[in-house]
DRENDO-1510 file (C-alpha; in Angstrom, 1 decimal, always signed):
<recs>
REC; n; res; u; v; w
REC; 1; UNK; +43.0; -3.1; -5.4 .
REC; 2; UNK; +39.7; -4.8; -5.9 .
REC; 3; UNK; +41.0; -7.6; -3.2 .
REC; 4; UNK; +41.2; -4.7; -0.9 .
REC; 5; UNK; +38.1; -3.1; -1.3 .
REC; 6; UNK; +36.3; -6.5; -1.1 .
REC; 7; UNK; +37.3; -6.0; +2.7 .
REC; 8; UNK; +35.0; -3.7; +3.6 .
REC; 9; UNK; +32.2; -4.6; +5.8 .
REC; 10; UNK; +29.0; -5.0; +4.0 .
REC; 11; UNK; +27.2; -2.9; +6.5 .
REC; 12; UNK; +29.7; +0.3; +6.6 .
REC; 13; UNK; +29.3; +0.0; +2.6 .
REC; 14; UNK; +25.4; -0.1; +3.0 .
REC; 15; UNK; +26.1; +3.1; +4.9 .
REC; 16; UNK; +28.0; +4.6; +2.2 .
REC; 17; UNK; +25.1; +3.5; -0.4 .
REC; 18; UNK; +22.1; +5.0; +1.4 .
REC; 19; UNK; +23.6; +8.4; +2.4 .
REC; 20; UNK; +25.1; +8.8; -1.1 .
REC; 21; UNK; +23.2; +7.0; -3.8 .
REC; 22; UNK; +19.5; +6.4; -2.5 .
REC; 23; UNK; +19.1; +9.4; -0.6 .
REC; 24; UNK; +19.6; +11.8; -3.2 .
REC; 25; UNK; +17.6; +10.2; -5.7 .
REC; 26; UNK; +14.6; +8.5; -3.7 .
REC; 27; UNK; +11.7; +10.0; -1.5 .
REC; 28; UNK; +12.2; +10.4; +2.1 .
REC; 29; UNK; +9.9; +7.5; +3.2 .
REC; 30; UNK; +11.9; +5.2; +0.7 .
REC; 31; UNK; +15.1; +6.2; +2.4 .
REC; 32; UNK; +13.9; +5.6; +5.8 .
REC; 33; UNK; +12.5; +2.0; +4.9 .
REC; 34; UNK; +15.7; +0.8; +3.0 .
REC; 35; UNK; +17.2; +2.4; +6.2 .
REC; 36; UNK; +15.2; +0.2; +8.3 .
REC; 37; UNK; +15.8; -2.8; +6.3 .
REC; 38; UNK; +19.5; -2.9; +6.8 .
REC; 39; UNK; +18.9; -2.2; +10.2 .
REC; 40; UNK; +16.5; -4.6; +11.1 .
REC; 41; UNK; +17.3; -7.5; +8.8 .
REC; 42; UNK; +20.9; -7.2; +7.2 .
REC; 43; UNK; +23.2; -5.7; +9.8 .
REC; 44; UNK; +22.6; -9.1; +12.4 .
REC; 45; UNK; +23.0; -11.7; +9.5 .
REC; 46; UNK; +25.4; -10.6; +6.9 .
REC; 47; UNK; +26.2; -6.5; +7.8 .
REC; 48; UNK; +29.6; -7.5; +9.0 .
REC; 49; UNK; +31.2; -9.6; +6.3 .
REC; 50; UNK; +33.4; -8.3; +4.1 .
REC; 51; UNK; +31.8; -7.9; +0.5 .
REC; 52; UNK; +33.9; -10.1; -1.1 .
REC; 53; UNK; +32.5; -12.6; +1.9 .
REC; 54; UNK; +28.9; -12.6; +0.0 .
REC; 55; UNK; +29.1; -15.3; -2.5 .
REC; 56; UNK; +25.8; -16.5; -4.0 .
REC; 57; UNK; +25.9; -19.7; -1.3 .
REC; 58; UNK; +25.9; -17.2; +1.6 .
REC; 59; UNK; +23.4; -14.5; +0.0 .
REC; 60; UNK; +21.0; -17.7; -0.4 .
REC; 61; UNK; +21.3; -18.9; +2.7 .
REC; 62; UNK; +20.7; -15.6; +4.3 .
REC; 63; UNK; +16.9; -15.5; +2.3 .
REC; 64; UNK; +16.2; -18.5; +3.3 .
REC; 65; UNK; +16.8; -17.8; +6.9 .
REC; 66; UNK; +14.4; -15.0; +6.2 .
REC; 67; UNK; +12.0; -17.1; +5.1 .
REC; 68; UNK; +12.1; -19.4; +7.9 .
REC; 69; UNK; +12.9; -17.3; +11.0 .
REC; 70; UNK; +13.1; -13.9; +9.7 .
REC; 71; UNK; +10.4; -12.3; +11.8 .
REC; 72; UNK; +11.9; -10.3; +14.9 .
REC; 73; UNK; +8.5; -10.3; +16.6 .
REC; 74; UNK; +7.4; -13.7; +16.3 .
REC; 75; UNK; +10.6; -15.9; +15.4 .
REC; 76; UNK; +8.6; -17.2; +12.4 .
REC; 77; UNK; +9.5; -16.7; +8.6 .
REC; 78; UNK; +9.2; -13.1; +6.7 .
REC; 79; UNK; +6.1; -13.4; +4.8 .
REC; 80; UNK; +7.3; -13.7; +0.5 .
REC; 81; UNK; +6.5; -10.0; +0.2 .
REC; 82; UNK; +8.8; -8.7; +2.9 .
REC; 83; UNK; +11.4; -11.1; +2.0 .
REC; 84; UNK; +11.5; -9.7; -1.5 .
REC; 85; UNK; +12.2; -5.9; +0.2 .
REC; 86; UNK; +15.1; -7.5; +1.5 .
REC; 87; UNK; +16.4; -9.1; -1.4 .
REC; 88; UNK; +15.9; -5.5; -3.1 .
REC; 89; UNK; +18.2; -3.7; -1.1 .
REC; 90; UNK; +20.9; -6.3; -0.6 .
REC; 91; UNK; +21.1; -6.8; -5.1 .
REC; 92; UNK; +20.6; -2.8; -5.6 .
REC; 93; UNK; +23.3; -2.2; -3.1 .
REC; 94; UNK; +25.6; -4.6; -3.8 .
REC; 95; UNK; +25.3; -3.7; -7.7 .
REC; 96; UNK; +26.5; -0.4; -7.0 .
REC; 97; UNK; +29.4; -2.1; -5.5 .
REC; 98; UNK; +30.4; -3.9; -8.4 .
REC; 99; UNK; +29.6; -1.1; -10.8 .
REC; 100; UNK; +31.9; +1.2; -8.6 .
REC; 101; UNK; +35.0; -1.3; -8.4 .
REC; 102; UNK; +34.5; -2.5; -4.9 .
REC; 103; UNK; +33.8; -6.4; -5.6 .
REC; 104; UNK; +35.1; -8.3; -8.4 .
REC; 105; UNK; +32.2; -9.8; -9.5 .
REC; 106; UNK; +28.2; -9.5; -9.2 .
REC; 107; UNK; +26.8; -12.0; -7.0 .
REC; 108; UNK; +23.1; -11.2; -6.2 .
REC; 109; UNK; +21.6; -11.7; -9.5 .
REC; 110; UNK; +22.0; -15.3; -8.6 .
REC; 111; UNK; +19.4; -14.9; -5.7 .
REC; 112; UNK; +16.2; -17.0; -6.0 .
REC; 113; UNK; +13.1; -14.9; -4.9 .
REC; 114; UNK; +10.2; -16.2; -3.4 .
REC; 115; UNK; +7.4; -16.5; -5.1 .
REC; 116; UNK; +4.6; -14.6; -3.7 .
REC; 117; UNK; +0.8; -15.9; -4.1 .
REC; 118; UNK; -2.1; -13.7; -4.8 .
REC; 119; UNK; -4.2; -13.2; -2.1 .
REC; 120; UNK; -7.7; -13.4; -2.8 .
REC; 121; UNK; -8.9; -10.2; -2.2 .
REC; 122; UNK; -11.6; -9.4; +0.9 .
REC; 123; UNK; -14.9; -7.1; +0.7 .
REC; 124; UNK; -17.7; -7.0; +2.5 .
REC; 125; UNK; -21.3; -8.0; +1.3 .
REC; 126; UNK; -23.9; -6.2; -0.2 .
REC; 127; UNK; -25.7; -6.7; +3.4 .
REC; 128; UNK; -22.4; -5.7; +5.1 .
REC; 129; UNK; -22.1; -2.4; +3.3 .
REC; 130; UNK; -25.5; -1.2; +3.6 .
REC; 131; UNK; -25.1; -1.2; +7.6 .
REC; 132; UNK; -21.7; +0.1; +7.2 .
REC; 133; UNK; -23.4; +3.3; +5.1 .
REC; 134; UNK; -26.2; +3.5; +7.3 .
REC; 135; UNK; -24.2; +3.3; +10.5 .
REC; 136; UNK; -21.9; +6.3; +9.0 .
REC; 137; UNK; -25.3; +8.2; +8.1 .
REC; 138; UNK; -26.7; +8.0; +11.7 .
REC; 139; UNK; -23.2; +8.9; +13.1 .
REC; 140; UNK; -23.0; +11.9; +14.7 .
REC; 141; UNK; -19.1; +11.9; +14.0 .
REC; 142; UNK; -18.3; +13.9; +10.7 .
REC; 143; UNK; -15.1; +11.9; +10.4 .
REC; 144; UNK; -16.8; +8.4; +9.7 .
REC; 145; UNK; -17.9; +9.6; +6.2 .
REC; 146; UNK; -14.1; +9.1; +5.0 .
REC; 147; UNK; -15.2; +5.5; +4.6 .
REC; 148; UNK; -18.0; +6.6; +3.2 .
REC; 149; UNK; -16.4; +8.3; +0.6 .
REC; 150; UNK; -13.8; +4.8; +0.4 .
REC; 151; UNK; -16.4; +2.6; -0.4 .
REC; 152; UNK; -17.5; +5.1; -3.4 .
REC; 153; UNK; -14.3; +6.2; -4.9 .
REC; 154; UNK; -11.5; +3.3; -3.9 .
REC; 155; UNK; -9.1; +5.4; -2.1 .
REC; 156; UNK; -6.5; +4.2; -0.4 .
REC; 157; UNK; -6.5; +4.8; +3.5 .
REC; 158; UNK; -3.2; +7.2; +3.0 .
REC; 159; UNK; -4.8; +8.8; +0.2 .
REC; 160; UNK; -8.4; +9.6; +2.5 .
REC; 161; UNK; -6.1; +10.9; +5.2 .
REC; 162; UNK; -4.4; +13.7; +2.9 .
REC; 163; UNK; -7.5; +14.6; +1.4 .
REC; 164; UNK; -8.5; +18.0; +1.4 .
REC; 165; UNK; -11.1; +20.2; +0.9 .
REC; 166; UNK; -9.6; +21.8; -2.2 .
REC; 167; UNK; -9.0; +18.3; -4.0 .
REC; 168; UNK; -12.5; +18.3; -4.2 .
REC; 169; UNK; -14.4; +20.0; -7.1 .
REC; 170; UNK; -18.2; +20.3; -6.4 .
REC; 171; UNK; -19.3; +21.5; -9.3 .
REC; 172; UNK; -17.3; +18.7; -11.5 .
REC; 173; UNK; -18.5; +15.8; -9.2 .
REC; 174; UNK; -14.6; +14.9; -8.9 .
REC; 175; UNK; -11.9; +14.7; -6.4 .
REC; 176; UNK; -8.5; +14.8; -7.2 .
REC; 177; UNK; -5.3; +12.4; -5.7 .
REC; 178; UNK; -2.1; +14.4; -5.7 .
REC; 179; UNK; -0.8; +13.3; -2.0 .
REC; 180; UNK; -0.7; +10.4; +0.2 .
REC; 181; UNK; -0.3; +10.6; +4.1 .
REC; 182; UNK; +1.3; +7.9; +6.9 .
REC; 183; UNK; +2.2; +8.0; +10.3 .
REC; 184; UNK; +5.5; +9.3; +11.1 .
REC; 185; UNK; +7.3; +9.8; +14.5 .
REC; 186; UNK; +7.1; +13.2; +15.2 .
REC; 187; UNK; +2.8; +12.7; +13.5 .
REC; 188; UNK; +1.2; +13.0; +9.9 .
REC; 189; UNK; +3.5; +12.9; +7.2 .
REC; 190; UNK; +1.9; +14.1; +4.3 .
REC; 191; UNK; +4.1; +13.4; +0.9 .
REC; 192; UNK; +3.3; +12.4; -3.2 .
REC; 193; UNK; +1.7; +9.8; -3.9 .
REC; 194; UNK; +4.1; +6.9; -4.3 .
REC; 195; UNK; +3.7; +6.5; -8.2 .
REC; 196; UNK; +2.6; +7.9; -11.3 .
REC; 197; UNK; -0.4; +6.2; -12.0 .
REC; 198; UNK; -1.6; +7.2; -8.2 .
REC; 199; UNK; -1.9; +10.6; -9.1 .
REC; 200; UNK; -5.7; +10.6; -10.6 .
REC; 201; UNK; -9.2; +12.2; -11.1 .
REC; 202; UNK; -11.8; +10.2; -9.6 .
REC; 203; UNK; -15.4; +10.6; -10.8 .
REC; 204; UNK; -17.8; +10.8; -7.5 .
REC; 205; UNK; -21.8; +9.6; -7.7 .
REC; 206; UNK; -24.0; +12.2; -8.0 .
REC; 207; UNK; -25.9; +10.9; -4.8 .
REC; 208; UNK; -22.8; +11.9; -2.5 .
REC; 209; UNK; -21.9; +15.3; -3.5 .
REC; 210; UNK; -24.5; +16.8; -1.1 .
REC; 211; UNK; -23.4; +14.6; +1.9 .
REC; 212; UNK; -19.9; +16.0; +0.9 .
REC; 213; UNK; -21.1; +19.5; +1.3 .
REC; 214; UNK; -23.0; +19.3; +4.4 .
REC; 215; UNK; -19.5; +18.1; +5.9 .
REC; 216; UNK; -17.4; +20.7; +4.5 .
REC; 217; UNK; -20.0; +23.3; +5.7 .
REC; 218; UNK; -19.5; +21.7; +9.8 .
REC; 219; UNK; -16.1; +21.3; +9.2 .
REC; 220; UNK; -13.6; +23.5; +11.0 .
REC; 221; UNK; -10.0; +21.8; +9.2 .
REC; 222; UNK; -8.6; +21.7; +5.2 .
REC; 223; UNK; -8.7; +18.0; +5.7 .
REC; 224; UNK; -12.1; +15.9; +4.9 .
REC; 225; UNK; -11.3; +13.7; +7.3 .
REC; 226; UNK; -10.4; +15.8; +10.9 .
REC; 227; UNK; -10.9; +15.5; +14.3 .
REC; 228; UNK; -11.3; +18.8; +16.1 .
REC; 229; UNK; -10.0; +20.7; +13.5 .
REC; 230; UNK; -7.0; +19.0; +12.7 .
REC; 231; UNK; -6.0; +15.9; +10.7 .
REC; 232; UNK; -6.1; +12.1; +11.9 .
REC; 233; UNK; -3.5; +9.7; +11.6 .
REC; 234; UNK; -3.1; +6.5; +10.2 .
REC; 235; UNK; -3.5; +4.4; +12.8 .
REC; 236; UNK; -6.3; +6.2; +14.5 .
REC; 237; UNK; -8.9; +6.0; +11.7 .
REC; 238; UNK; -7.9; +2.4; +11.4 .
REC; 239; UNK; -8.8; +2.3; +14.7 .
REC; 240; UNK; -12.3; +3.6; +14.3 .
REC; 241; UNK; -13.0; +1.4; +11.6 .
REC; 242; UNK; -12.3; -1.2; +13.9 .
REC; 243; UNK; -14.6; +0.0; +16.3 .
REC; 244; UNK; -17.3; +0.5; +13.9 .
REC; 245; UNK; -17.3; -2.9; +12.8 .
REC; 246; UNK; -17.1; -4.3; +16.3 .
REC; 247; UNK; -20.3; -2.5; +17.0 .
REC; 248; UNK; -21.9; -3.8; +13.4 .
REC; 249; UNK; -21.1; -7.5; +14.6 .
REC; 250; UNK; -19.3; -7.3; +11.5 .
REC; 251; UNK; -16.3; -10.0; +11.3 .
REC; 252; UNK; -13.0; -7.9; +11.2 .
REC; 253; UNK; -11.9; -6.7; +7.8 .
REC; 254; UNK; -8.7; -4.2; +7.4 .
REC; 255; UNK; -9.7; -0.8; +5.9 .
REC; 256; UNK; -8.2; -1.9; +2.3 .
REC; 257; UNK; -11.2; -4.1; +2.2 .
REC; 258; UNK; -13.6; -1.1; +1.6 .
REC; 259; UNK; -11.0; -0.3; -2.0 .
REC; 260; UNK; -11.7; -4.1; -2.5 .
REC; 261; UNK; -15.7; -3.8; -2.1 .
REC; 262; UNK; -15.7; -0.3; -4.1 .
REC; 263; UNK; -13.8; -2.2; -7.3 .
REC; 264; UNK; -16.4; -5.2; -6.8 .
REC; 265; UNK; -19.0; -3.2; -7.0 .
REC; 266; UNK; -18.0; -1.5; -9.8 .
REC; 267; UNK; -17.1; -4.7; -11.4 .
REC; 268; UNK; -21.1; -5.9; -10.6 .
REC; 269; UNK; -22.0; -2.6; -12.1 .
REC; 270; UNK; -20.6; -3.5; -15.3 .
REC; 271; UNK; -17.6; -1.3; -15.2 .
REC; 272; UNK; -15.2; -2.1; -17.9 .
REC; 273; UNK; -11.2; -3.3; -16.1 .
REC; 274; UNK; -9.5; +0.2; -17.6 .
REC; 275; UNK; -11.8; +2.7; -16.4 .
REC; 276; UNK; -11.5; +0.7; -12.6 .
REC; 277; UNK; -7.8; +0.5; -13.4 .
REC; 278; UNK; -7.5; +3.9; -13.8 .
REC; 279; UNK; -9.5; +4.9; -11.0 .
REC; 280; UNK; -8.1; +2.7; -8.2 .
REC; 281; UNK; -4.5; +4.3; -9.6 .
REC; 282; UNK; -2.8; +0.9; -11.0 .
REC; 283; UNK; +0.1; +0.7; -13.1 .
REC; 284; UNK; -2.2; -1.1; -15.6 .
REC; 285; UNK; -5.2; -3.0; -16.2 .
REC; 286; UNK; -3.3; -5.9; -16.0 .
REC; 287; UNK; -2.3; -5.6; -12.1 .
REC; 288; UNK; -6.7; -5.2; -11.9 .
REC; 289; UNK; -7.7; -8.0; -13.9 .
REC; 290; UNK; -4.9; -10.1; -11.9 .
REC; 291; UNK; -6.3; -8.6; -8.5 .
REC; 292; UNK; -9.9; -8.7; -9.3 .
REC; 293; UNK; -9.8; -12.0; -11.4 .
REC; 294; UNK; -12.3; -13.6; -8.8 .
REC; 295; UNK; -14.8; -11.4; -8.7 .
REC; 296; UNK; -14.8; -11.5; -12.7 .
REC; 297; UNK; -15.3; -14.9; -12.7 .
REC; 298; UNK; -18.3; -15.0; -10.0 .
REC; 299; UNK; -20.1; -12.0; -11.9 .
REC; 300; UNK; -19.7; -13.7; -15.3 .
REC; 301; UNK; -21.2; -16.6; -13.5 .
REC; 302; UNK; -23.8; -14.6; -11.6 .
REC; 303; UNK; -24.7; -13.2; -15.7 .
REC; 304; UNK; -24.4; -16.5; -17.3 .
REC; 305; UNK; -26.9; -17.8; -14.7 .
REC; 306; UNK; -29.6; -15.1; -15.2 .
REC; 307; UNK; -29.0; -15.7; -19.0 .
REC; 308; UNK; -30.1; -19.3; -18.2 .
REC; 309; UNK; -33.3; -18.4; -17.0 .
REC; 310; UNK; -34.5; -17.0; -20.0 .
REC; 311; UNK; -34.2; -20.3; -21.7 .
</recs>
C-alpha cells in the first residue's frame, strides 16, 4: 500500500499539504509564501517525482542546486537564508507524508542546511542622522516623519505603515504594535504582527510627542503615515526614503537601517540588551546581543578609552 502511495507526484502531494494542512492552521501571507515556494523553486526541480523518488541523495542535490543556481532572476545561487525557506517546506511537507502513510520512510531530516552568517548590521552616523532629522523637520511632506518616528522607537517598516492614530497614546508617551502591513496585489495588506514578541508597547521621547501632535492635527487619514488621506504602501515609502537620501548625498542604506541606528543609539545611551530586546520586539535578548554584538564591542571600547583618560 505504502509502495503505491510513494507514487504520487511530489508536487500534486504539495498541493494536498498546503490546501489542507497549512492553510488552516497558518496566516494568509504564510500560505501564500509556502505557496510561492513550491511554485517557484520545487515544482521545476523535484515537483514531479514520485515521493518515494526523494531519497536523501536527490533532496541534497536539489539544495545544492539552490545554492549554486537557484536564483530565477540572475542564474546565481539562493542566498543561505532563502535556501533555508526552501528546505522548510520540502522537510515540513514531506513529514506529513510519512506521518500520514504515504512514504515508507522520512528522508529530509538528513538534509544539510546552509549555514547562514550574521551580517553586520548597517546605521547611519551621528552626522548622517542629524541631516536625516533636520531634512524631515524642514519637509513640508507630513509623511516623512514616519522615519522620524523609526529612528526613535525601532519600528519595523511594516509596522510604521499600519500604524494608526489610535495606537498612539499621548498622554502615556507610548505607541502600541498590534499589526504589521505589506504590499499585496490587489494594495495594503494590513494583518498581525508575525510573532508574539512583535506585539509591544514602545516608550516614545518626550521631545517628539508634540511633533506627533502637530501631525495628527494636519492629518486627514487613521494612519500616521498617509498620503492624501489614505495609507502608503510598502514600496512607496521605501521609495521616498530613497529619494531623501539621494538628495542628503547620503550613500544608500535600506530603511531597516534606521531600526539598526535607533538600537545603536540606544546602545550608546546606555540602554541595558532586555529593555532594547523588548522594544525592538525579539524573541529574546539573545537574538539582540547576537545582532548588536558589534556595536557592544565598539561602545565598550569607546568607554574603556574615555576611562583611560582619566589615568
Amino acid at each position: 500500500m505504502i509502495a503505491h502511495r510513494a507514487k504520487m507526484k511530489y508536487m500534486d502531494w504539495l498541493a494536498q499539504w498546503l490546501e489542507n494542512y497549512v492553510r488552516p492552521s497558518v496566516k494568509a501571507r504564510t500560505y501564500e509564501h509556502y505557496k510561492r515556494i513550491a511554485e517557484q523553486h520545487i515544482r521545476g526541480k523535484i515537483g514531479g517525482l514520485a515521493l518515494g523518488a526523494l531519497t536523501p541523495l536527490v533532496l541534497q542535490r536539489f539544495v545544492t542546486e539552490l545554492l549554486q543556481s537557484g536564483n530565477r532572476k540572475t542564474g546565481k545561487g539562493l542566498s543561505a537564508n532563502s535556501a533555508k525557506a526552501v528546505i522548510s517546506v520540502v522537510q515540513n511537507s514531506l513529514r506529513t507524508a510519512n506521518l500520514l502513510g504515504l512514504t515508507a520512510e522520512y528522508a529530509a531530516d538528513k538534509l544539510r542546511r546552509p549555514k547562514i552568517a550574521e551580517r553586520r548590521v548597517e546605521c547611519f552616523t551621528l552626522d548622517e542622522q542629524k541631516k536625516i532629522e533636520s531634512a524631515v523637520s524642514e519637509s513640508k511632506k507630513d509623511k516623512l516623519y514616519g522615519i522620524l518616528l523609526c529612528l526613535y522607537s525601532g519600528l519595523r517598516i511594516g509596522e510604521l505603515i499600519a500604524l494608526r492614530w489610535s495606537d498612539i497614546d499621548f498622554s502615556k508617551g507610548v505607541l502600541t504594535v498590534s499589526r504589521s502591513g505589506r504590499d499585496g496585489r490587489g494594495g495594503l495588506l494590513i494583518d498581525e504582527p508575525k510573532t508574539i514578541s512583535s506585539r509591544r508597547t514602545i516608550p516614545l521621547p518626550r521631545q517628539l510627542l508634540p511633533v506627533l501632535k502637530g501631525v495628527r492635527r494636519r492629518s486627514a487619514s487613521p494612519f500616521v503615515v498617509s498620503s492624501g488621506g489614505k495609507a502608503v504602501s510598502v514600496r512607496s515609502y521605501q521609495r521616498s526614503f530613497e529619494l531623501l537620501l539621494k538628495k542628503l548625498g547620503i550613500p544608500h542604506k535600506g530603511f531597516h537601517s534606521l531600526r539598526h541606528t535607533f538600537a545603536t543609539r540606544a546602545l550608546e545611551c546606555g540602554m541595558d540588551v532586555k529593555t532594547l530586546s523588548e522594544i525592538l520586539g525579539h524573541k529574546n535578548p539573545t537574538v539582540t546581543l547576537n545582532r548588536y554584538a558589534h556595536s557592544l564591542m565598539e561602545h565598550k571600547a569607546d568607554m574603556m578609552n574615555r576611562l583611560g583618560k582619566l589615568l
